[in-house]
N, C-alpha and C positions, 0 to 999 in steps of 0.2 A: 437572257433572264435566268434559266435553268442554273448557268455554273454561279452567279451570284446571290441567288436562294438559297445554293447548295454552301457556298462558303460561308454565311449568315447563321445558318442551321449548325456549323460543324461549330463556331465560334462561342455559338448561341451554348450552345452542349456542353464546351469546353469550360466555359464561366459556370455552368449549371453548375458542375462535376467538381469544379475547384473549390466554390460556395460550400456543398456538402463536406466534401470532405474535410474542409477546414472546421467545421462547425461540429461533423461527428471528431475529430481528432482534439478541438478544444473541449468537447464533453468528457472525452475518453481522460485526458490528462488532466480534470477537475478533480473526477472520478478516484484519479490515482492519488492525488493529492489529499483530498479530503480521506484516502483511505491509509494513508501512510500516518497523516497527524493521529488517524484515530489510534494505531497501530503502537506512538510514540508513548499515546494518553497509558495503553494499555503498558505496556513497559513499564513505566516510571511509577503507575500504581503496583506490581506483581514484581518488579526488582528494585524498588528504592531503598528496601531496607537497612541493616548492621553487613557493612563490609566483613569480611573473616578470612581475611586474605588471599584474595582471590576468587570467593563463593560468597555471595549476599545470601541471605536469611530476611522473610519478612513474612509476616501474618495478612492472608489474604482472606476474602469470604467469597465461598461459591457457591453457587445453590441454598445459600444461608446457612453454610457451618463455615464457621472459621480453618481455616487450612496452613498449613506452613508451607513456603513456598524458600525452595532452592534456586539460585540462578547461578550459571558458572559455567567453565568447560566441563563438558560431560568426562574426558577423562580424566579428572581431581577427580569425579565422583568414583569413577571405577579402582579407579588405585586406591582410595580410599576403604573402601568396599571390600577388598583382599584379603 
């Protein structure tokens, strides 16, 4: 009776452990999901702007002042800059 308690128990554990962690790993990859779309929303409002070949330009509001907002490779900006 002892070794088939014992293998009942380990099996028992083993579905326990599979259940969670399926459940935290499907929370976890919502999570990232939900947080990537927000990421995208955030993008497309702060660089949709006028192309200018290569560096977008658009008027954004943050803390309620209107701001211009640069998107690009950072080195256009610096060659630029010189």
């Amino acid at each position: 009776m002892k070794a088939r308690e014992m293998i009942i128990t380990v099996v028992l554990s083993l579905f326990i452990g599979a259940i969670t962690t399926w459940y935290i790993a499907k929370k976890e990859i919502a999570a990232q999901k939900d947080e990537a779309a927000e990421c995208l929303v955030r993008e497309a409002s702060f660089c949709g702007g006028q192309d200018l070949g290569g560096l977008r330009i658009n008027m954004v509001e943050c803390n309620g002042k209107e701001e211009l907002c640069l998107c690009g490779d950072p080195n256009m900006l610096k060659k630029g800059l010189k």
